[in-house]
KOLSE-542164 format. One line per field, with one value per residue (C-alpha): residue number from 1; chain; x, y, z. Coordinates in nm, 3 decimals. Layout:
BEGIN
num <- [NUM,...]
cadena <- [A,...]
px <- [X,...]
py <- [Y,...]
pz <- [Z,...]
END
This chain:
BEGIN
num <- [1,2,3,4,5,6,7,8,9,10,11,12,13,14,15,16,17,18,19,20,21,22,23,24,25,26,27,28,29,30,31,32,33,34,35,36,37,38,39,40,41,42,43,44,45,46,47,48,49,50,51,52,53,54,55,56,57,58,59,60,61,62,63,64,65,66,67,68,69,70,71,72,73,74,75,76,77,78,79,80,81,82,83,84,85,86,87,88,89,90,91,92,93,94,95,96,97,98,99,100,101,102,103,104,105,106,107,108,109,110,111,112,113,114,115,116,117,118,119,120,121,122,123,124,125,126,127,128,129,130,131,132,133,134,135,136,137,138,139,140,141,142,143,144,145,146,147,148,149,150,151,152,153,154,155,156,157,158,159,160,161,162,163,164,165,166,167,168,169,170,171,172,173,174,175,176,177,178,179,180,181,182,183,184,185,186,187,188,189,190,191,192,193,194,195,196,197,198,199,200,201,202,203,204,205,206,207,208,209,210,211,212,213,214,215,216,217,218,219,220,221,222,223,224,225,226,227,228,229,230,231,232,233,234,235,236,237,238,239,240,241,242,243,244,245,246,247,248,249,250,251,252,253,254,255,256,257,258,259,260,261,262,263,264,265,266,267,268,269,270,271,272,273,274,275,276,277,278,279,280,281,282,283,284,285,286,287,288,289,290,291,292,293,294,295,296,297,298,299,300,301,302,303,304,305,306,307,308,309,310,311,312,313,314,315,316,317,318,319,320,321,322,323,324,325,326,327,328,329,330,331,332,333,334,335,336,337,338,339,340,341,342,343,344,345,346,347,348,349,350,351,352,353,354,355,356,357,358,359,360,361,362,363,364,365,366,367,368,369,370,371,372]
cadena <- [A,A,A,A,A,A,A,A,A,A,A,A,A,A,A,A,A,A,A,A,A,A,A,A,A,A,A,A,A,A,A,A,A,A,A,A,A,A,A,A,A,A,A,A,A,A,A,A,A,A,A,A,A,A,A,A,A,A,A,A,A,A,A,A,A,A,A,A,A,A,A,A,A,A,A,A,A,A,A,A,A,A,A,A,A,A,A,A,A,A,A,A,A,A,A,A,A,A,A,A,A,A,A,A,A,A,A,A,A,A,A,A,A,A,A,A,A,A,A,A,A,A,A,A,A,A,A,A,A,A,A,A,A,A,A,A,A,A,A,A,A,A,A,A,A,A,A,A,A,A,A,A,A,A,A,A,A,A,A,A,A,A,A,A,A,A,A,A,A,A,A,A,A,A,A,A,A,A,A,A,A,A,A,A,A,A,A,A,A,A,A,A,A,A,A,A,A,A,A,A,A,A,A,A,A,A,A,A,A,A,A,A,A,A,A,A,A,A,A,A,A,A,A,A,A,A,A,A,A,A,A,A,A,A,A,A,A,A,A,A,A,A,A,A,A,A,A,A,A,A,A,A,A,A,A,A,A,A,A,A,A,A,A,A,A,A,A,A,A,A,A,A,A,A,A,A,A,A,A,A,A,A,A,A,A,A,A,A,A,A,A,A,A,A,A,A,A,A,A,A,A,A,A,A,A,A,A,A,A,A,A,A,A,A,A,A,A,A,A,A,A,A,A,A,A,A,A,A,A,A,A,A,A,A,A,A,A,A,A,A,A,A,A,A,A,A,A,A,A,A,A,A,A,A,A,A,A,A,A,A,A,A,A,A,A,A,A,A,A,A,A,A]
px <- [5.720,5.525,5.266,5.533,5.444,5.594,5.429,5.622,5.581,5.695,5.802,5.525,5.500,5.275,5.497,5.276,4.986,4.686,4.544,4.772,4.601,4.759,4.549,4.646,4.995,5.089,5.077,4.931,4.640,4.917,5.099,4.760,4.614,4.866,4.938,4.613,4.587,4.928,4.780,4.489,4.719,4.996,4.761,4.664,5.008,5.103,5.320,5.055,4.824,5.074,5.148,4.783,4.674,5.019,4.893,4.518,4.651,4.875,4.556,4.332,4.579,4.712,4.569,4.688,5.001,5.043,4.952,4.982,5.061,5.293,5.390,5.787,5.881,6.241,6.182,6.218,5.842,5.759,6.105,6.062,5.657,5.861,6.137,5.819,5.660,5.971,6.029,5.632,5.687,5.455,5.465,5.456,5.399,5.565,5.456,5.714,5.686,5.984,5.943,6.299,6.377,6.500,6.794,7.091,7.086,6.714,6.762,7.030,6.788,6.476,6.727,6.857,6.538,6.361,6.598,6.648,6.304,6.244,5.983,5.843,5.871,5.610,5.827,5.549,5.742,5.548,5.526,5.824,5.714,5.408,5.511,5.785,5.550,5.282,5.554,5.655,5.314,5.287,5.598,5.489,5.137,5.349,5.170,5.301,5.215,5.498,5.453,5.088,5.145,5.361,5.154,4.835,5.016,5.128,4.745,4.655,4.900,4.823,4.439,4.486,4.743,4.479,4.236,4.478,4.642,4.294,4.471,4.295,4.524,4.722,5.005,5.013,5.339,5.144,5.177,5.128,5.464,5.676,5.358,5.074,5.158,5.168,5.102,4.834,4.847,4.861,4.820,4.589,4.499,4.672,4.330,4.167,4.278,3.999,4.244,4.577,4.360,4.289,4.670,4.791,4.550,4.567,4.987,5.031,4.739,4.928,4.719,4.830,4.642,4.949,4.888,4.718,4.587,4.298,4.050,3.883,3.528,3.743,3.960,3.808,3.450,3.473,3.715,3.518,3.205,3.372,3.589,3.840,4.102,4.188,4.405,4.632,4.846,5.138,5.382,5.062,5.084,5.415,5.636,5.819,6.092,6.326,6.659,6.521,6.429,6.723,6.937,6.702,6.712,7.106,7.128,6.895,6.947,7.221,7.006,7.139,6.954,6.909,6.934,6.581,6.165,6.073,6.475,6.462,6.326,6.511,6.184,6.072,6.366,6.398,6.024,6.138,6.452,6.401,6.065,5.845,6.060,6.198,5.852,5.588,5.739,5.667,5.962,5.828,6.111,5.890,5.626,5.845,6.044,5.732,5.610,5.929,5.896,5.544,5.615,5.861,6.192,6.361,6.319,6.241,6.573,6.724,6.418,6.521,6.894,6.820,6.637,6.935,7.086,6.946,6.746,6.974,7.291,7.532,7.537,7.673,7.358,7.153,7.262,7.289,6.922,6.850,7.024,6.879,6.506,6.581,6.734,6.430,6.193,6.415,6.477,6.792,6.872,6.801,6.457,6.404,6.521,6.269,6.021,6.105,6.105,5.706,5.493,5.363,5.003,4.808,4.605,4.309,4.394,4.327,4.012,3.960,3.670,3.349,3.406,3.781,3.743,3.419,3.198,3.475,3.620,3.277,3.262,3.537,3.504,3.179,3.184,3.122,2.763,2.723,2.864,3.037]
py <- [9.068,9.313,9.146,8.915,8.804,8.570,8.521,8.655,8.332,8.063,8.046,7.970,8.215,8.355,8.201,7.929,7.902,8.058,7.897,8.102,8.398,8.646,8.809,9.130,9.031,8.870,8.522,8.288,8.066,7.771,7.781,7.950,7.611,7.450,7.558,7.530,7.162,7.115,7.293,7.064,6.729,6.812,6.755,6.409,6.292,6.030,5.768,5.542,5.556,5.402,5.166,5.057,5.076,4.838,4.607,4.581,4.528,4.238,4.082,4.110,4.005,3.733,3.448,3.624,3.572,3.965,4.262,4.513,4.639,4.910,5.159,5.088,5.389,5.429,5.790,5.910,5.884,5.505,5.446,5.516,5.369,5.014,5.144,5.184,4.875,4.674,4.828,4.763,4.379,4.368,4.177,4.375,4.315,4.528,4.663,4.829,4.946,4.943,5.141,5.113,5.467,5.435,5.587,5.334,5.480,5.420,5.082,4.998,5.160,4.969,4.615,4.724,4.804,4.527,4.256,4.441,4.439,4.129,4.300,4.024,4.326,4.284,4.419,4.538,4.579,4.732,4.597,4.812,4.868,5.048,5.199,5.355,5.482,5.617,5.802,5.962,6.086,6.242,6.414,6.492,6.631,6.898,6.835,6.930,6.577,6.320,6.107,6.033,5.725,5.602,5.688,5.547,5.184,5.236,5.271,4.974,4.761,4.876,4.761,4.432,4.300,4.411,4.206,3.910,3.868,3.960,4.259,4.446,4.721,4.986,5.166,5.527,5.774,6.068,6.266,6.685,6.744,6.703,6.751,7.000,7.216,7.111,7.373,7.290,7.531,7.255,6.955,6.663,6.318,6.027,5.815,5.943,5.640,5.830,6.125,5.886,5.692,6.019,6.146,5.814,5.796,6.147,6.122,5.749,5.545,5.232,5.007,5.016,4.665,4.529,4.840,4.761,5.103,5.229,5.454,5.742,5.554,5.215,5.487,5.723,5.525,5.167,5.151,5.388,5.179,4.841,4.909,4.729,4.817,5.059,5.336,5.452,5.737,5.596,5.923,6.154,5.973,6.089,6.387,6.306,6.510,6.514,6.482,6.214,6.030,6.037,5.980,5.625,5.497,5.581,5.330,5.111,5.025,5.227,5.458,5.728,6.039,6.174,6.565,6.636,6.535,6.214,6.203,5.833,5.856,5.959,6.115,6.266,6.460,6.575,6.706,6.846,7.018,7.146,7.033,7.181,7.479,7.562,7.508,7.610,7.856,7.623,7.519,7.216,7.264,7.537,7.318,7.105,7.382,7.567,7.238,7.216,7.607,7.547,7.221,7.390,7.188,7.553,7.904,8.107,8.276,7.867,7.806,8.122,8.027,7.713,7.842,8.060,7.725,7.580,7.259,7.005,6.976,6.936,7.013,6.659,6.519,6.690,6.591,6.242,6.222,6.409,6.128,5.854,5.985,6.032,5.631,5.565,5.687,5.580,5.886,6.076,6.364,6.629,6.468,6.500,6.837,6.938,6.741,7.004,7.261,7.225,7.524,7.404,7.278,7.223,6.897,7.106,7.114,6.742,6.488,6.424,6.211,6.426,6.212,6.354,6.701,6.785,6.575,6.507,6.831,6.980,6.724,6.793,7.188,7.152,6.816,7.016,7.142,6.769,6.569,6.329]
pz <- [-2.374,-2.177,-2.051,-1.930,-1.520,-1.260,-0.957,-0.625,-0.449,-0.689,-1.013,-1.206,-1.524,-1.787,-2.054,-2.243,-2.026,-2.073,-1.741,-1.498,-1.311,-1.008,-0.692,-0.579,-0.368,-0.719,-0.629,-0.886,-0.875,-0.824,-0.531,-0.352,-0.433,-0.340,0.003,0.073,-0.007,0.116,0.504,0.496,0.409,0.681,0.921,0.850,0.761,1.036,1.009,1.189,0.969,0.690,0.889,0.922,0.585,0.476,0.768,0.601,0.283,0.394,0.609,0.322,0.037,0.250,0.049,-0.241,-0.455,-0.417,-0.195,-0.419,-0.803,-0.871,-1.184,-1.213,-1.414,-1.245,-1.143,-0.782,-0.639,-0.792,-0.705,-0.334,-0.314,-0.372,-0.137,0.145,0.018,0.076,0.426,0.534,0.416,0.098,-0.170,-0.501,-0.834,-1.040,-1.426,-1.684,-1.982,-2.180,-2.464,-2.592,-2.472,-2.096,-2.034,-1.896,-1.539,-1.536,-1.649,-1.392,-1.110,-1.226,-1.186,-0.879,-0.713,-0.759,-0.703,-0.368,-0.280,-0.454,-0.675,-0.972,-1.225,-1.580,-1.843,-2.112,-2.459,-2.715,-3.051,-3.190,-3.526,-3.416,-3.119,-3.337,-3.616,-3.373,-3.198,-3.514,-3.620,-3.278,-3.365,-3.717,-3.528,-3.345,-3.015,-2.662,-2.549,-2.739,-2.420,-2.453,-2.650,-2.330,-2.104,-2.230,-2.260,-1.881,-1.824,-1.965,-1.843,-1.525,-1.600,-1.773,-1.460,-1.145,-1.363,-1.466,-1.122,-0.953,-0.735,-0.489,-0.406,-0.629,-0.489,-0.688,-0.660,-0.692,-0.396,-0.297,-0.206,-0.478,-0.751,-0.593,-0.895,-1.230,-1.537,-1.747,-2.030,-2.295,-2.120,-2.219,-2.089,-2.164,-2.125,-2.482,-2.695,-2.999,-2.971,-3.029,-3.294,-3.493,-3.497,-3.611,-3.895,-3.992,-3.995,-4.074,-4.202,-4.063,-3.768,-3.438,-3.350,-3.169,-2.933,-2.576,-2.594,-2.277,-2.320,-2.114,-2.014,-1.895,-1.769,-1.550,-1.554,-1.571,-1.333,-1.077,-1.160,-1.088,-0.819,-0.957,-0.739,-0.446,-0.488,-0.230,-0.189,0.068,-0.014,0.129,0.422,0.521,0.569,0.182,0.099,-0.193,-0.013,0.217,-0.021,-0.212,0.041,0.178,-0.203,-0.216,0.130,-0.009,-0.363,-0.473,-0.658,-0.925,-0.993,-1.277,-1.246,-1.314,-1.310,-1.570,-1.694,-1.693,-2.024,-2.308,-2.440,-2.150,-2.060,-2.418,-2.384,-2.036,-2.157,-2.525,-2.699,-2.453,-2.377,-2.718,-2.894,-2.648,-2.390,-2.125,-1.875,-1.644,-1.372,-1.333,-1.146,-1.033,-0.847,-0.771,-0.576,-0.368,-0.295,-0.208,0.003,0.149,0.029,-0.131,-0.113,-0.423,-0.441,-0.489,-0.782,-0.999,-0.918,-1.104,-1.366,-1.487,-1.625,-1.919,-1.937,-2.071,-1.861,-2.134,-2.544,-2.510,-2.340,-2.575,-2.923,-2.801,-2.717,-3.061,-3.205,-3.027,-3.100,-3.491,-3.453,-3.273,-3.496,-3.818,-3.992,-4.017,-3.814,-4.061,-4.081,-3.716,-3.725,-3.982,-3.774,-3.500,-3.714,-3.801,-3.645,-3.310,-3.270,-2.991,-2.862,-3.003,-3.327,-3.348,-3.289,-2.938,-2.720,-2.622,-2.252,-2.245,-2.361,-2.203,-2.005,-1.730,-1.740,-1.695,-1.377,-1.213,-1.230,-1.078,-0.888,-0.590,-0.648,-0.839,-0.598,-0.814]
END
């Protein structure tokens, strides 16, 4: 199309994403963000001061039964937070939630992992029933964000085992180098349970009681206002790098990658590789390329070189995820192809919390002049 742009610097595009905006070199609002955070953060990375916050958290958990909690997901950056854990001589608890859709290799790296750092892993199943029908009404509500379902039960999982096992720390794999851009065109939170709640009824009718499901105010607020837990950011503490890390899990654990961002999921990397491209314009190696470029870890010219191959690796690859999901959801394939077939909607289309979709975001653009 002809108002078509890229930005000059990364990759980050115009295609699906109303948010994106250029100066006059025509680099985008992304990676000038970026790089700017990313200036600010090299200069307090030191290896010293990881080794001093691991220390505290040892001295104060010490009468504990564990130092620390952890999101096991399988991917690369929870992946290596237990890899650091392990090496710093913590004791971690580990929570999973396994949704029924985890690819094999992520199965076999979860197991590996944590017997190897002798992680006690919480394995959070789902009611399946449920979990299976709310998944399909997500599907059936056309929405960018298939994973939110997931994601919300990771949340409160995470919640309900700092306040069962009494934790005081939270190890978090989000970190600046690998994530300091991430498109948010159509994005929404995982946290608005009203939001879930409203495309379940509105597409199924059926209860979702058997679903742990966390909302935005125990969230974002009641956690804040508690201080349940404190939240650190080990992978901001160091120089992480891609290939470093790859190459340390490898040694470690024998650790397989899986070609691409979230791919441990057979959900996720069929959002990553043809739901959100095919149906919303929006390629995610996008960000996750633009971070490396912006980190550092690849030039442009190895991004766009990337980008000329499509998402999935293999037709193969792809129609056995397509299959899997229609099992999944029980419904044939032509079913789930009509599913795929409905015109695209967006999270706005839908009910969502007043504390989701506006008070927060309202705080956070101007948490600067509120101080909050």
């Amino acid at each position: 199309m002809s108002d078509y742009k890229i930005c000059k610097r990364c990759v980050m595009d115009t295609n699906g994403d109303p948010n994106i905006t250029f100066d006059e070199n025509g680099y985008c609002n992304y990676c000038t963000s970026a790089i700017d955070v990313l200036g600010r953060l090299k200069t307090r990375i030191d290896t010293k001061k990881l080794e001093e916050t691991f220390a505290k958290i040892k001295q104060d958990c010490k009468d504990d039964p564990y130092d620390c909690l952890v999101g096991v997901s399988g991917g690369l950056d929870s992946s290596y937070i237990i890899y650091l854990g392990h090496k710093y001589g913590l004791r971690m608890l580990g929570v999973h939630i396994d949704d029924g859709l985890d690819t094999e290799i992520a199965k076999q790296n979860v197991r590996n992992l944590c017997e190897k750092a002798q992680v006690e892993l919480i394995n959070v199943q789902p009611d399946p029933e449920q979990y299976r029908d709310l998944t399909l009404s997500f599907f059936k509500a056309a929405v960018p964000g298939l994973a939110i379902p997931q994601d919300n039960l990771i949340l409160a999982a995470l919640t309900d085992a700092v306040k069962h096992y009494k934790l005081k720390y939270l190890l978090h794999g989000n970190n600046m180098s690998m994530e300091c851009i991430l498109q948010s065109g159509n994005a929404y939170t995982a946290a608005d349970s009203a939001h879930i709640r409203a495309i379940q009824k509105q597409f199924s009718g059926k209860p979702i009681d058997k679903l742990r499901l966390t909302t935005t105010f125990e969230d974002s607020i009641l956690k804040r206002l508690r201080k349940d837990v404190i939240r650190v950011y080990p992978l901001d503490m160091i120089d992480y790098r891609m290939d470093q890390a790859l190459q340390d899990l490898k040694e470690f654990c024998d650790y397989e990658y899986y070609g691409g961002k979230h791919h441990e999921s057979v959900l996720c990397r069929f959002m990553q590789c043809w739901y959100l491209p095919q149906r919303y314009g929006v390629d995610k190696r996008k960000s996750h390329l633009s971070s490396l470029i912006a980190s550092g870890q690849m030039t442009r010219e190895e991004a766009l070189k990337k980008l000329e191959v499509s998402g999935y690796p293999s037709e193969e690859m792809k129609e056995a995820d397509f299959n899997t999901l229609a099992e999944f959801l029980g419904i044939s394939r032509a079913e789930f192809e009509a599913l795929l077939a409905l015109p695209p909607k967006s999270h706005d289309d839908y009910p969502k919390s007043f504390l989701s979709s506006k008070l927060i975001p309202f705080l956070l653009k101007y948490r600067k002049f509120l101080r909050v």
